[in-house]
C-alpha positions in Angstrom: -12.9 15.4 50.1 -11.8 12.2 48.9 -10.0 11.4 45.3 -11.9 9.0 43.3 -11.1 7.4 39.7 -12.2 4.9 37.3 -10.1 2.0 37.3 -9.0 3.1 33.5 -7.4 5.9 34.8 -4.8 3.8 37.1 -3.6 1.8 34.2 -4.1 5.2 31.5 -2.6 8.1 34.1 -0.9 6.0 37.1 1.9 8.2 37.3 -0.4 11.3 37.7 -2.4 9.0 40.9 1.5 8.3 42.2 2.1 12.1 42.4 -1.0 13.0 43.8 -0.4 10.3 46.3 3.4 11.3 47.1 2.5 14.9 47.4 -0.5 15.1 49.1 0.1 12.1 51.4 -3.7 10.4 50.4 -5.2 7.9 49.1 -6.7 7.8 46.0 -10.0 5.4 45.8 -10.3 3.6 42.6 -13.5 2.2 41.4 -14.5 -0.6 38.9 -17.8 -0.8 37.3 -19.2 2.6 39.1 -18.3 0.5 42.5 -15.4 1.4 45.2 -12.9 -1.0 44.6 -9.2 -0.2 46.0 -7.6 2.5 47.8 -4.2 3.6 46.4 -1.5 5.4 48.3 2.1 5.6 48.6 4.2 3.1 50.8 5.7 5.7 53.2 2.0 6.9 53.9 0.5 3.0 54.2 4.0 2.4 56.6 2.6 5.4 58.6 -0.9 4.1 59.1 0.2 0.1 59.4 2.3 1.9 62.2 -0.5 3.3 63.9 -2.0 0.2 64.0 0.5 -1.8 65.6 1.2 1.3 68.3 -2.7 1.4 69.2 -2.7 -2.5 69.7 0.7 -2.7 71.9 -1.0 0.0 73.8 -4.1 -1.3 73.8 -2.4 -4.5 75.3 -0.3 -2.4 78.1 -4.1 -1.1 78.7 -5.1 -4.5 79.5 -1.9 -5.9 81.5 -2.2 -2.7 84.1 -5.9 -3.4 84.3 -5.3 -7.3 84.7 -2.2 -6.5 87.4 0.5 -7.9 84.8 2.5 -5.6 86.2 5.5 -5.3 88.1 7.7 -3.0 89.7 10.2 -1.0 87.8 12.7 -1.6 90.4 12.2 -4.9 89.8 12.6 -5.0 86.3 15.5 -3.5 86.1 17.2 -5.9 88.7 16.2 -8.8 86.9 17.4 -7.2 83.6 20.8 -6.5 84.7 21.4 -10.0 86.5 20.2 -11.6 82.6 23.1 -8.9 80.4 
């Protein structure tokens, strides 16, 4: 179930929201005026999710080059790679 606080409570008890964060490895979703408003978390667990990102679009790219035939032989590859080191 997700955390939720008042935005008071980040300025009032931000280093209790920064342990909860650390520890538990979630965000904590801050609201302003009775409204959702930010989502707080800790950098190593925002580094983990920007990473996930960037994996799923590379792969989503290798996706499209073997279904496009951007492809080429391993073989190949390597040849190449050795003649250009």
């Amino acid at each position: 179930m997700p955390v939720i606080r008042p935005s008071s409570e980040l300025r009032n008890k931000y280093n209790e929201i920064s342990d909860f964060c650390h520890k538990n490895h979630e965000p904590v979703y801050i609201t302003k005026n009775g409204k959702g408003d930010l989502a707080v978390l800790s950098i190593e667990a925002f580094e983990s999710l920007a990473g996930r990102f960037q994996l799923h679009k590379l792969l989503t790219e290798g996706l499209d080059d073997i279904k496009n035939n951007r492809v080429q032989p391993l073989d190949g590859f390597l040849d190449k790679l050795e003649k250009d080191l």
